[in-house]
Backbone as a chain_set.jsonl record, in Angstrom:
{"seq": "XXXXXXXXXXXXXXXXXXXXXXXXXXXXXXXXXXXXXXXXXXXXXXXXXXXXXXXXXXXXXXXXXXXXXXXXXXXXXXXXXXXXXXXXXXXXXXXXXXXXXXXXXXXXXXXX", "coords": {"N": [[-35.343, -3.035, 0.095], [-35.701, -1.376, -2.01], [-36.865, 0.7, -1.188], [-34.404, 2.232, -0.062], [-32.893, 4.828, -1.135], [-35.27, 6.513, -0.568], [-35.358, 6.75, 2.538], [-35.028, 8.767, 4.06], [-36.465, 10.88, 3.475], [-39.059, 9.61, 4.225], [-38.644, 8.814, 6.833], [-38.459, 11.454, 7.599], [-40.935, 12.577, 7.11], [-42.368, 10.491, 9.158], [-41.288, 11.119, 11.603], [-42.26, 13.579, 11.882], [-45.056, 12.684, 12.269], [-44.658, 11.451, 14.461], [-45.297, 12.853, 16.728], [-47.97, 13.987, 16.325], [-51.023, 15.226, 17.317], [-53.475, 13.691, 17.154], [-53.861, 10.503, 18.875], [-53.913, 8.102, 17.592], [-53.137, 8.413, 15.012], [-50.352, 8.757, 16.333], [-49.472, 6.649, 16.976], [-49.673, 4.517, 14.844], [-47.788, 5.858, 13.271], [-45.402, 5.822, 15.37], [-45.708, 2.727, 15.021], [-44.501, 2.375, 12.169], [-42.25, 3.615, 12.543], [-40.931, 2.096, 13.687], [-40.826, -0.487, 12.067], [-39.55, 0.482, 10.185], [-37.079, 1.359, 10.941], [-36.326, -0.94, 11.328], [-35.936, -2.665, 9.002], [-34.072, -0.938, 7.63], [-32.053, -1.329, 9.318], [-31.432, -4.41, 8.723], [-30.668, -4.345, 6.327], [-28.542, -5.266, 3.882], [-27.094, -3.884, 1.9], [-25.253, -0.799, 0.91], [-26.184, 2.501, 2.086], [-26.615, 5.428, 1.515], [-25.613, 7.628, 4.409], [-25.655, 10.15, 4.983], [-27.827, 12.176, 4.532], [-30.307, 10.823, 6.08], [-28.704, 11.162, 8.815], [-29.115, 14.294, 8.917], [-31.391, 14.421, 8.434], [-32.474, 13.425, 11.115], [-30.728, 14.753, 13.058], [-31.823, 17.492, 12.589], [-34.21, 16.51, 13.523], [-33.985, 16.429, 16.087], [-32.957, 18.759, 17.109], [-34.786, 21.054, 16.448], [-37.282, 20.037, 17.732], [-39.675, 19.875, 20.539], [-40.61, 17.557, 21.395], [-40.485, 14.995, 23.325], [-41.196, 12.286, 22.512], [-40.482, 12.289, 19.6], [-37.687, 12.996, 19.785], [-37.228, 10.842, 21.184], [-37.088, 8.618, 19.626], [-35.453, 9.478, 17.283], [-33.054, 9.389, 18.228], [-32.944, 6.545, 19.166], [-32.898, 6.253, 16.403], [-30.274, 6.796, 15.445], [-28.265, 5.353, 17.333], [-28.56, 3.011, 16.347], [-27.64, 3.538, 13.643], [-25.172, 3.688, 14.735], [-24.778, 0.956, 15.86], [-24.789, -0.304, 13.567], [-22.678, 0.598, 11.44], [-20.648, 1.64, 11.917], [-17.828, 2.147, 11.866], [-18.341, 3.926, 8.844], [-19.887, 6.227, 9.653], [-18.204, 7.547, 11.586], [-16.82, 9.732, 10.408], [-19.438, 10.894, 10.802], [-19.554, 11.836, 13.166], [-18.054, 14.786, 14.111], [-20.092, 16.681, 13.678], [-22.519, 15.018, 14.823], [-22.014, 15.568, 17.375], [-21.874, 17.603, 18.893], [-24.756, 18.321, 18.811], [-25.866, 15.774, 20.394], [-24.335, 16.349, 22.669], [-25.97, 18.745, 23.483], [-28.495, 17.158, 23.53], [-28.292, 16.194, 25.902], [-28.598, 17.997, 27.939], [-31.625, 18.1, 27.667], [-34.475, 18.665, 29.162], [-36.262, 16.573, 29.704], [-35.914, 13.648, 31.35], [-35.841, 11.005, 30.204], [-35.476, 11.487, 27.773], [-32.571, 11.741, 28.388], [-31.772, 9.995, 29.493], [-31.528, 8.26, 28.063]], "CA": [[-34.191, -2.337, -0.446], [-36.546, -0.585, -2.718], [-37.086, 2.578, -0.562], [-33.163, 3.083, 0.408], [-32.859, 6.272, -1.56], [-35.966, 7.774, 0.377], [-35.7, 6.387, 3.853], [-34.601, 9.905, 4.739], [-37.672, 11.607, 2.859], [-39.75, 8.938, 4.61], [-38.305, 9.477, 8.101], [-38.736, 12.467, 7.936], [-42.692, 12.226, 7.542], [-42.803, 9.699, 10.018], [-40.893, 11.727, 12.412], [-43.523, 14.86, 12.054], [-46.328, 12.337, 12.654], [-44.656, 10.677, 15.998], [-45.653, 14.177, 17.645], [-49.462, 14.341, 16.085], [-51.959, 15.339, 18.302], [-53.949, 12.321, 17.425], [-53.245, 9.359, 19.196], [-53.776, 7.004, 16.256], [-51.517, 8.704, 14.122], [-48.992, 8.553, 16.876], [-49.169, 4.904, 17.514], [-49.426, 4.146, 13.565], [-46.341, 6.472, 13.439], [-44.358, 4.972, 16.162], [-44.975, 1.086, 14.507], [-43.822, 2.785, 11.16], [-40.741, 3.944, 12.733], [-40.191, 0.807, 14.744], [-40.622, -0.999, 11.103], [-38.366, 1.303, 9.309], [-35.836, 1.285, 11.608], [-35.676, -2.546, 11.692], [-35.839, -3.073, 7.679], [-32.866, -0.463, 7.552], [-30.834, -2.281, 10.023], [-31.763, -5.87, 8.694], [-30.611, -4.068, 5.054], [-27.41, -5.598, 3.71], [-25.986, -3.508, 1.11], [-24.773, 0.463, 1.625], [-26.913, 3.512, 1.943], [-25.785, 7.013, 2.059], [-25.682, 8.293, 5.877], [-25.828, 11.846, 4.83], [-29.676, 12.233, 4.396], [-30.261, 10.374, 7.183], [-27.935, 12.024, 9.418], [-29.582, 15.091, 8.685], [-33.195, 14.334, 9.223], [-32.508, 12.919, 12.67], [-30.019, 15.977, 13.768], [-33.134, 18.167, 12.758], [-35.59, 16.496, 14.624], [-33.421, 16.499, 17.288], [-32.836, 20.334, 17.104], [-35.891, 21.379, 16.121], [-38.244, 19.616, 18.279], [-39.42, 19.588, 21.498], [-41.615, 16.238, 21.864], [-39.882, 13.933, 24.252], [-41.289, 10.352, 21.339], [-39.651, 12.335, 18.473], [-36.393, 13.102, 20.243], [-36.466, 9.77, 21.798], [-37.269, 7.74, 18.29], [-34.073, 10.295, 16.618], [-31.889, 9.11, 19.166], [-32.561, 5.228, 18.749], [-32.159, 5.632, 15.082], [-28.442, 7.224, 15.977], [-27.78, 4.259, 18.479], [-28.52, 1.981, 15.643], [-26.734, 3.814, 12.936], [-23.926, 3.625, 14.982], [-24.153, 0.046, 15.534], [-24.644, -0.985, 12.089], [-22.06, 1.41, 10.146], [-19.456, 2.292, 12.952], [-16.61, 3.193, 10.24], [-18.879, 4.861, 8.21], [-20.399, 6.803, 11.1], [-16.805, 8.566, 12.244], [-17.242, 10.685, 9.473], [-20.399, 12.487, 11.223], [-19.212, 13.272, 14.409], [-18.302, 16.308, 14.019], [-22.016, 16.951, 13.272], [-23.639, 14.511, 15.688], [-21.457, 15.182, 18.903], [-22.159, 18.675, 19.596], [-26.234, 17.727, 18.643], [-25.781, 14.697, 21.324], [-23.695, 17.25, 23.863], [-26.928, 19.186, 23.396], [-29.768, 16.384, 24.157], [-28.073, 16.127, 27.1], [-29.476, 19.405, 29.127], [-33.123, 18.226, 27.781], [-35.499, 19.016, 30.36], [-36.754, 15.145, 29.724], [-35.039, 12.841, 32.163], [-36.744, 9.683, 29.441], [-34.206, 11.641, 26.523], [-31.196, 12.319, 29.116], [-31.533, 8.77, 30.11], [-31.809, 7.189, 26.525]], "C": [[-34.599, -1.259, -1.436], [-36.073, 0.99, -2.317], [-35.869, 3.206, -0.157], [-33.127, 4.361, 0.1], [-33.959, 7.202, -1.068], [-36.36, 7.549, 1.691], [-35.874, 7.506, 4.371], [-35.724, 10.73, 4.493], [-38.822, 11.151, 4.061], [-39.888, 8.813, 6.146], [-38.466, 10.343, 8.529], [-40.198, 12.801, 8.575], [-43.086, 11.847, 8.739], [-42.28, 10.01, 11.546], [-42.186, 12.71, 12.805], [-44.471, 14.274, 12.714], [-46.624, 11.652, 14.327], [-45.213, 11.916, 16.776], [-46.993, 14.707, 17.451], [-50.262, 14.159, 17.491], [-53.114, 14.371, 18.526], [-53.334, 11.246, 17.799], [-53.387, 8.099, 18.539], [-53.304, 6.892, 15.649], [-50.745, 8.374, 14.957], [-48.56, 7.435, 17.136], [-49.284, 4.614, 15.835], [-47.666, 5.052, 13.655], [-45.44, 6.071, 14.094], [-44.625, 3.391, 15.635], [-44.562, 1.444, 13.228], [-42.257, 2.877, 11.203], [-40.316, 3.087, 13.111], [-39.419, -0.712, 12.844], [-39.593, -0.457, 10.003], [-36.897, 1.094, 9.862], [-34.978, -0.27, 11.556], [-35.399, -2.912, 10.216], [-34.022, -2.113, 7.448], [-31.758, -1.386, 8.435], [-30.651, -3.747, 9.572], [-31.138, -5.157, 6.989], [-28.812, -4.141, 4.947], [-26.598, -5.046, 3.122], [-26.197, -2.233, 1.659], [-25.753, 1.305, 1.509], [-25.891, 4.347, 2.343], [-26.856, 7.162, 3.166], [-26.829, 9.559, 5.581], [-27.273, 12.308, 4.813], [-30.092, 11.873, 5.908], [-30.211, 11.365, 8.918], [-28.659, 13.59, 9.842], [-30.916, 15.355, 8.977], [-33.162, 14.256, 10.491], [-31.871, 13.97, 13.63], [-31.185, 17.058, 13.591], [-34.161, 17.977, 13.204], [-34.73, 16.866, 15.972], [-33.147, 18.156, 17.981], [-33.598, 21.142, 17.033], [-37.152, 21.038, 16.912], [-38.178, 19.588, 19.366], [-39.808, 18.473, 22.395], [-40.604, 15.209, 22.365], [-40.135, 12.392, 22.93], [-40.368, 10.91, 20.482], [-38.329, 12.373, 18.737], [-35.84, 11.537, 20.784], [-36.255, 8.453, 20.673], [-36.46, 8.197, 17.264], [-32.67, 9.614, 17.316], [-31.372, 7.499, 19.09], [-32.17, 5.189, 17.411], [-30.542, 6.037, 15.356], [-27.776, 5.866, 16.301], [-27.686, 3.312, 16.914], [-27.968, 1.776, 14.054], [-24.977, 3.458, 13.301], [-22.921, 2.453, 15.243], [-23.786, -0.669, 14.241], [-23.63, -0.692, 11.208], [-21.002, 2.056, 11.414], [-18.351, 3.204, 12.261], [-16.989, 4.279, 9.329], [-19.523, 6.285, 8.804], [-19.223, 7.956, 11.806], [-17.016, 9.637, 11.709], [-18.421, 11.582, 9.888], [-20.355, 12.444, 12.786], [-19.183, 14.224, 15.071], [-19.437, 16.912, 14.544], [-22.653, 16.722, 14.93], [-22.9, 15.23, 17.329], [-21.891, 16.366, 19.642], [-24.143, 18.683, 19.82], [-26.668, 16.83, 20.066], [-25.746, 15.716, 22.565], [-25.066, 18.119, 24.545], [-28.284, 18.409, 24.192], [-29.302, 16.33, 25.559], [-28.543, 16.878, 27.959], [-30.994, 19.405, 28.554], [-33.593, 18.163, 28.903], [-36.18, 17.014, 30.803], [-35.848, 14.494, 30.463], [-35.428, 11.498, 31.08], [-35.487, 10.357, 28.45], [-33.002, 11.65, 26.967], [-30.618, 10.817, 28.796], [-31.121, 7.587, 28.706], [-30.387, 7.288, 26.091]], "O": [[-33.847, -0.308, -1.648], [-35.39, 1.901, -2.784], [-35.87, 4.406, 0.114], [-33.324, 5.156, 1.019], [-33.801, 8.423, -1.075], [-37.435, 7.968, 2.119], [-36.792, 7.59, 5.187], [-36.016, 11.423, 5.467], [-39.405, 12.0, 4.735], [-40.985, 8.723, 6.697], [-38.654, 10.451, 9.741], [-40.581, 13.099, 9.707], [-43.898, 12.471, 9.421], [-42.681, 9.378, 12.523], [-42.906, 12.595, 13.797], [-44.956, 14.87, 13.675], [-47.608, 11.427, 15.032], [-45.715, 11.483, 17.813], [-47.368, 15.67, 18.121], [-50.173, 13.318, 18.385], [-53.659, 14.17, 19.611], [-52.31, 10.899, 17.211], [-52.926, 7.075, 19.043], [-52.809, 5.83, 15.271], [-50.086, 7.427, 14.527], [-47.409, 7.182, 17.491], [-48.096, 4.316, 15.71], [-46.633, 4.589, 14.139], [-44.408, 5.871, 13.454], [-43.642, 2.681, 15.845], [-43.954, 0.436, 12.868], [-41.378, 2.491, 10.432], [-39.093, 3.016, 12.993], [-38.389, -1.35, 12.625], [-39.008, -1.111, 9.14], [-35.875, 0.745, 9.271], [-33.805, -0.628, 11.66], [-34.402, -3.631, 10.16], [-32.996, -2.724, 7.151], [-30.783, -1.991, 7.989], [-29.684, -4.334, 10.058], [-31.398, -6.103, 6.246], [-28.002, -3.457, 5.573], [-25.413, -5.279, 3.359], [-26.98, -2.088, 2.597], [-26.511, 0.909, 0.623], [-24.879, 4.253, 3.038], [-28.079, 7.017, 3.179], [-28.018, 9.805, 5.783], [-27.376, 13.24, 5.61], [-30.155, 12.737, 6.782], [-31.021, 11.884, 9.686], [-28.699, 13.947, 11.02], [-31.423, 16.282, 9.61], [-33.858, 15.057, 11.114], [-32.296, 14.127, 14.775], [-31.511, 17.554, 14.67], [-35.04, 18.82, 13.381], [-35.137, 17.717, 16.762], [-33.178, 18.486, 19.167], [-33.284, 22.211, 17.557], [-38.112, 21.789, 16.742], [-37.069, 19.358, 19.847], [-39.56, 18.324, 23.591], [-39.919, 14.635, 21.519], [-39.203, 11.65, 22.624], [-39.324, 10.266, 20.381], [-37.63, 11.769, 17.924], [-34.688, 11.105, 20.835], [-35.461, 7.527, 20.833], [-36.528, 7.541, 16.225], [-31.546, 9.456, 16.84], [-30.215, 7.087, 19.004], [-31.318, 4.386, 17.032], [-29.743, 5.103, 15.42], [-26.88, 5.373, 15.615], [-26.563, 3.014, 16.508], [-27.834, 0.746, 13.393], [-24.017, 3.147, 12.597], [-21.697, 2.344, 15.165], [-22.816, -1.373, 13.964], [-23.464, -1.434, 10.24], [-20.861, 3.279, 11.44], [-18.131, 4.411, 12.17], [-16.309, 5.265, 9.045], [-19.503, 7.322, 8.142], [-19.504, 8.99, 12.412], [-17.4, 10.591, 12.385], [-18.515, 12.748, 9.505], [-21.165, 13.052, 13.486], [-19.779, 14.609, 16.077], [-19.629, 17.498, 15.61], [-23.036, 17.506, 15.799], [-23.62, 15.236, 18.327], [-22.242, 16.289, 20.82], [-24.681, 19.02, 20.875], [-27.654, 17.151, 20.73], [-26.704, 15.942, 23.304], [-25.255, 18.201, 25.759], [-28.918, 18.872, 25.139], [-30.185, 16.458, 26.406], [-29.0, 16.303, 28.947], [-31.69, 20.394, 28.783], [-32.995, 17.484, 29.738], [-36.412, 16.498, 31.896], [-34.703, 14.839, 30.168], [-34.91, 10.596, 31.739], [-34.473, 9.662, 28.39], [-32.129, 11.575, 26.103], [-29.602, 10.465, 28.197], [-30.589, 6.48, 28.624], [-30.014, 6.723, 25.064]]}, "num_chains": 1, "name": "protein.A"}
């Protein structure tokens, strides 16, 4: 519960590194994210979205690596189960972002 206030800082990082050209970083990087993702969801009291939200719509927009787009997309899925109510509120935001992943070239991000 510590790190709530910089998951989004921290995501971020760990986003950049899922797309390193080393494949050591990228597999340390993808069990980072797998561990982040699960401590946030397993995390009982509230965090602000908004940060969040924001990191993940910019990888998503910004990038063209099929892991980072597809490791943006599960955190979404799992924002959306955890915080549904809270979640309406970015919409707006996410839907046209989403509308978007959709014409990726990746059939692995279409499909996700």
């Amino acid at each position: 519960d510590a790190l709530l206030p910089y998951h989004a800082e921290v995501l971020k990082a760990i986003m950049t590194c899922i797309s390193d050209g080393e494949g050591e970083i990228r597999k340390v990087a993808e069990r980072t994210n797998d561990d982040l993702l699960s401590l946030v969801k397993g995390t009982e009291g509230g965090f602000d979205l908004s940060p969040l939200i924001d990191t993940l719509t910019g990888e998503l927009l910004g990038k063209d690596d099929v892991p980072t787009k597809m490791a943006a997309l599960r955190w979404i899925n799992m924002l959306l189960e955890k915080r549904k109510g809270d979640m309406n509120t970015f919409i707006p935001n996410l839907l046209p972002v989403l509308l978007q992943t959709l014409s990726d070239p990746s059939d692995a991000v279409v499909l996700l």
